[in-house]
N, C-alpha and C positions, 0 to 999 in steps of 0.2 A: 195638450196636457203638460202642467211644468214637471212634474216628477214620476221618475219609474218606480213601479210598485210591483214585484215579481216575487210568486214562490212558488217555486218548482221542485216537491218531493223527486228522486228519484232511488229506483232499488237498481244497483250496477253488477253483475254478476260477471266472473272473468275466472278463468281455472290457468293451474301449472300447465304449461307447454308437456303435451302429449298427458296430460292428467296422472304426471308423477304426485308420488305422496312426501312431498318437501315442505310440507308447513307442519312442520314436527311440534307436537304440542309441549315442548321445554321451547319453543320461538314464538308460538301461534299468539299468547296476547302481547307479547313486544311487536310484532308484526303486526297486529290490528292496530296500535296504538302509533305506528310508525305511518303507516297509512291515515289514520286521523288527524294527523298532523300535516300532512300533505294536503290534506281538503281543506284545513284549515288555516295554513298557508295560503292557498287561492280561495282563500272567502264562500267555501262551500262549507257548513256548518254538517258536521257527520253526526248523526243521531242514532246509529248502530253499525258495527261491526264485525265480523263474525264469520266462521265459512268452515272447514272440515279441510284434510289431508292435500286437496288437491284443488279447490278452488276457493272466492272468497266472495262475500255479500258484502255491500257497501250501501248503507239507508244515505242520504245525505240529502240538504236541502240547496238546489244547485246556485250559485251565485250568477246573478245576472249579468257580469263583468265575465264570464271565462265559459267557452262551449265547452260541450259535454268529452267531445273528444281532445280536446286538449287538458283537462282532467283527468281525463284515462292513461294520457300520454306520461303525464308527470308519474301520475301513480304507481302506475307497472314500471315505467325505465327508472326512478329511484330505489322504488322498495326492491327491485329485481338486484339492482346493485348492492344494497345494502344487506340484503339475504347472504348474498354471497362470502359478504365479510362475518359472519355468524359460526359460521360452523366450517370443515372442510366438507362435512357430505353434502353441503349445497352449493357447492362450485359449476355445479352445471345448472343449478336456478335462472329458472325463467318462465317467465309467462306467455300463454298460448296468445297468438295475434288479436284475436278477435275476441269481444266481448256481448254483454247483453245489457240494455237499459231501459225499463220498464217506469212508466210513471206511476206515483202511487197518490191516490187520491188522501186528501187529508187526511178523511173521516178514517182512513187505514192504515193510517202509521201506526198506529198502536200495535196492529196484527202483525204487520211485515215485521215490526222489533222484534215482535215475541220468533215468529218463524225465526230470522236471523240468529234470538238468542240461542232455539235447542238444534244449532245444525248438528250436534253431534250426536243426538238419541235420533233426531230428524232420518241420517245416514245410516241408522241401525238397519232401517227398512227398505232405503232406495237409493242406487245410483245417484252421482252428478249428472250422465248423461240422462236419464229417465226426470230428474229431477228440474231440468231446462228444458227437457221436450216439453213436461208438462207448464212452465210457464211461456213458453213460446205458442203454447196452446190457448194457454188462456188471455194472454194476449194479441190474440191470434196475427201473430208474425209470421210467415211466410218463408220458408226456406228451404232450402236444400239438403240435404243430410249427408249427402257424399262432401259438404264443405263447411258445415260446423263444426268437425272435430280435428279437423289437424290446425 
């Protein structure tokens, strides 16, 4: 085959280190937008982004030149820095080690956007932890629960 032909949705899911509430909504869409800019820097095209107080959704379509977790790498250790220069009460900003990455099939990007877009009425109702068990669920990934949250 002379050419690679690749699209790979994925929905990337990652909370504040101990699910402090550091994504103060006077940062929240400079910080989305800071992050958009990071994927699209490494040729992963962001098609929504979005998240609530303490973690963050990332839709993006992953580029076939750069793994997943090296994306994740850049993501969190710049924006984590660059939070820090924002304000003084996020001097102790950071993001929690571990994250989540779930493939989204085409026909469903429309829903994930939409989900991504109301995380804030979304949060009215449910946890972040409740709200990952349930997609860890429905993805049925397999874990530990004494070592998803720290």
């Amino acid at each position: 085959m002379g050419q690679s032909l690749v699209k790979n949705y994925v929905h990337i899911v990652f909370s504040t280190k101990h699910r402090q509430s550091f994504i103060l909504p006077e940062f929240e869409t400079e910080l989305y937008a800071y992050l958009g800019g990071i994927c699209h820097n490494m040729e992963c095209i962001p098609l929504k982004i979005g998240g609530y107080l303490d973690h963050v959704h990332v839709l993006c379509s992953l580029s076939k030149k750069i793994a997943l977790m090296k994306l994740l790498e850049e993501m969190k250790s710049h924006s984590s820095k660059w939070m820090k220069t924002k304000d003084a009460r996020l001097s102790k900003f950071y993001w929690q080690d571990g994250y989540g990455a779930f493939s989204v099939n085409p026909h469903e990007v429309e829903i994930v956007k939409a989900y991504i877009e109301n995380q804030h009425e979304h949060h009215k109702k449910k946890t972040f932890q409740n709200e990952y068990r349930a997609f860890l669920k429905k993805y049925e990934v397999e874990y530990d629960e004494r070592y998803v949250w720290d």
